[in-house]
C-alpha positions in Angstrom: 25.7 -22.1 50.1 27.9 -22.3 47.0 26.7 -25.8 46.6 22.5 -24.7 47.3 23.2 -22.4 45.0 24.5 -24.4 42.0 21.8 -27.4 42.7 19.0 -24.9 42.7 20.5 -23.6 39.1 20.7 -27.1 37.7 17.2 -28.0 39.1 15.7 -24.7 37.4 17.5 -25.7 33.9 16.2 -29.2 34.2 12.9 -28.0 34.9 13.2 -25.5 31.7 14.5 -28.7 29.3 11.7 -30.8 30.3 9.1 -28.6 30.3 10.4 -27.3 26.7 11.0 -31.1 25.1 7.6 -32.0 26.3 3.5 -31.3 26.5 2.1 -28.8 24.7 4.1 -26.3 22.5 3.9 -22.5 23.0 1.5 -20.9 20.4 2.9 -18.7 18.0 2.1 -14.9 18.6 0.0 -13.2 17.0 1.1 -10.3 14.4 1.0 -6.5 15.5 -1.6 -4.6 14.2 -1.4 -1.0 13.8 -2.5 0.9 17.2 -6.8 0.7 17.1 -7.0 -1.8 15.1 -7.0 -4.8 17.7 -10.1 -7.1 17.2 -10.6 -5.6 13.4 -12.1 -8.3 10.9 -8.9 -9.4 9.1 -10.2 -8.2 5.7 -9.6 -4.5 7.4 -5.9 -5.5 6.8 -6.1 -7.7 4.2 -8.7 -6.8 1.6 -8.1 -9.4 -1.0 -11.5 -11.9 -2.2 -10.5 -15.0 -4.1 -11.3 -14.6 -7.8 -12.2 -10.7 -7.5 -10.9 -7.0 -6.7 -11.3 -5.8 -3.4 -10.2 -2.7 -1.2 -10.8 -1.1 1.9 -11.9 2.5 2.9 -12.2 4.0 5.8 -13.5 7.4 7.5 -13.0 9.0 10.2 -15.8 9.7 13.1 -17.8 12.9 12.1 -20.4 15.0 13.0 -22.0 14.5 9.6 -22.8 11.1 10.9 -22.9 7.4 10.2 -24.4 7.9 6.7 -21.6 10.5 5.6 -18.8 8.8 7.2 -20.1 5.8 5.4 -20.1 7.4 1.9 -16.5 8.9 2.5 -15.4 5.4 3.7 -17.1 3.8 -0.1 -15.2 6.8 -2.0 -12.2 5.9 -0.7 -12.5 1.8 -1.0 -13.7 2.8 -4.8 -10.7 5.1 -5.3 -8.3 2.1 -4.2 -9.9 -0.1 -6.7 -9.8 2.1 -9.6 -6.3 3.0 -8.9 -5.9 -1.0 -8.6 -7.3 -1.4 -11.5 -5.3 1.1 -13.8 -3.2 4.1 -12.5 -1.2 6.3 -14.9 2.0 7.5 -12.9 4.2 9.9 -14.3 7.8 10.4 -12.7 11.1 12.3 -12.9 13.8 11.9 -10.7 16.9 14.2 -11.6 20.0 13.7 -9.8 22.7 16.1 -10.0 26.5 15.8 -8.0 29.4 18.3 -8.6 33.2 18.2 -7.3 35.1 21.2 -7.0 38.2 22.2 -5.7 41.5 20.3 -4.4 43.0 18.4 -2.1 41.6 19.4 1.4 39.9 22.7 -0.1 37.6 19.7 -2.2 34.2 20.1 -2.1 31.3 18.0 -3.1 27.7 19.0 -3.7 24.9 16.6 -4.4 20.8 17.7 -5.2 18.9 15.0 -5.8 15.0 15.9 -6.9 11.6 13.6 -7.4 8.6 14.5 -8.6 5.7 11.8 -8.8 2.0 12.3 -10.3 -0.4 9.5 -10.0 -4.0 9.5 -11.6 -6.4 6.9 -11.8 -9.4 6.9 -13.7 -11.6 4.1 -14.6 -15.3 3.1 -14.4 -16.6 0.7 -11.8 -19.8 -1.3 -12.8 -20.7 -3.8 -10.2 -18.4 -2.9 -7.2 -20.8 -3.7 -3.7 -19.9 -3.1 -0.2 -19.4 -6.5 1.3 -18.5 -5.6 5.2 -18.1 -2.7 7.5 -16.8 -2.6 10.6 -16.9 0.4 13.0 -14.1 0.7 15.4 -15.7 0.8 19.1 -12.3 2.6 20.1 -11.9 5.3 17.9 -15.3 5.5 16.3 -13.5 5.1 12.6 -15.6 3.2 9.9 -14.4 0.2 7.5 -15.8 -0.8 4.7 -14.8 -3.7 2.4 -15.9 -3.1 -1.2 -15.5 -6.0 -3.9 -15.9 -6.0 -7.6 -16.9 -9.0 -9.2 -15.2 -11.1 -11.3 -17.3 -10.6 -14.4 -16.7 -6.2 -14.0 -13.1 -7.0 -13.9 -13.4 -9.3 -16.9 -15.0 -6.9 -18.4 -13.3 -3.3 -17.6 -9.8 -5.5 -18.8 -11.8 -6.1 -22.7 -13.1 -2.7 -23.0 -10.0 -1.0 -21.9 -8.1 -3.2 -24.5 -10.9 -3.1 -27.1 -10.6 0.8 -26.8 -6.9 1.5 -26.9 -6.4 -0.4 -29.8 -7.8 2.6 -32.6 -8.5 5.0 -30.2 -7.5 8.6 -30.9 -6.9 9.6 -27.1 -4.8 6.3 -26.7 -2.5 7.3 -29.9 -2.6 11.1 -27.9 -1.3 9.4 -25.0 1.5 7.3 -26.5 3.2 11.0 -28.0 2.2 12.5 -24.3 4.6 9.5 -23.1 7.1 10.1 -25.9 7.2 13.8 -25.4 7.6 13.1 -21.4 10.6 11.0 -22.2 12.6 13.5 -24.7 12.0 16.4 -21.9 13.3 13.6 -19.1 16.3 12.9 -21.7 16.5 16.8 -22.8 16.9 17.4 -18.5 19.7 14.4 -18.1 21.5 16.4 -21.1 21.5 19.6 -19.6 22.9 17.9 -16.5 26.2 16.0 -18.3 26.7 19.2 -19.7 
């Protein structure tokens, strides 16, 4: 039996080597996709157009209908691209970590805080919807916007054109500076 047993093992593990050194090689699996999303059009999860700006927006099902879901979807693919193409993020992270006592009576607090504000706001000539896609399982709507080469071209020359004597980009520079003395005026207090 001992012997059945240890010829049947070897067979199985020959078959396994051969099988594996020869014919046709097992094909590579395909990435997960996030739940519902099985059978999207890969620009659903990859947005990105060779030489242009592209995003994706979606909305859900609605009982305002196809047309409304369809603008919500556009508002949101534009929103991406604008913050694409220039966001303004403001941030302050303070950190604060305190010791007291001794020995076993020791104790140690720590408060760590963030605060993050993100605002984009920028123009869009020439951005198009290029695709949609409605998903048949959850009735959510895709839509691939692009903006063309030339618009980017040309948002990048005006937004440098514009900042370079331009009274709201000067405002914005001491806006900056002043957000840095607070940030430094708040790390102060702390060492204190």
């Amino acid at each position: 039996m001992k012997l059945k047993l240890t010829t049947l093992a070897l067979s199985a593990a020959l078959a396994v080597t051969f099988t594996a050194c020869g014919g046709e090689q097992p094909k590579p699996e395909t990435p997960a996709v996030a739940p519902g999303l099985a059978g999207a059009p890969m620009w659903v999860l990859d947005p990105t157009v060779e030489g242009g700006i592209a995003a994706v927006g979606s909305a859900q099902k609605s009982p305002g209908g196809l047309q409304f879901q369809r603008t919500e979807a556009l508002a949101n693919a534009r929103d991406e691209l604008a913050r694409t193409l220039s966001v303004k993020v403001n941030n302050m992270i303070k950190n604060f970590a305190q010791s007291t006592g001794i020995g076993d009576q020791q104790t140690f607090e720590k408060v760590t805080q963030q605060v993050s504000k993100q605002v984009a706001s920028q123009t869009l000539s020439g951005s198009k919807q290029k695709a949609i896609w409605l998903n048949p399982a959850t009735g959510e709507l895709f839509v691939h916007v692009v903006l063309d080469p030339a618009s980017v071209q040309a948002a990048a020359k005006n937004a440098t054109m514009t900042s370079l004597k331009n009274e709201q980009a000067l405002w914005q520079q001491f806006q900056a500076k002043k957000a840095d003395e607070t940030l430094d005026a708040e790390i102060a207090k702390l060492a204190q």
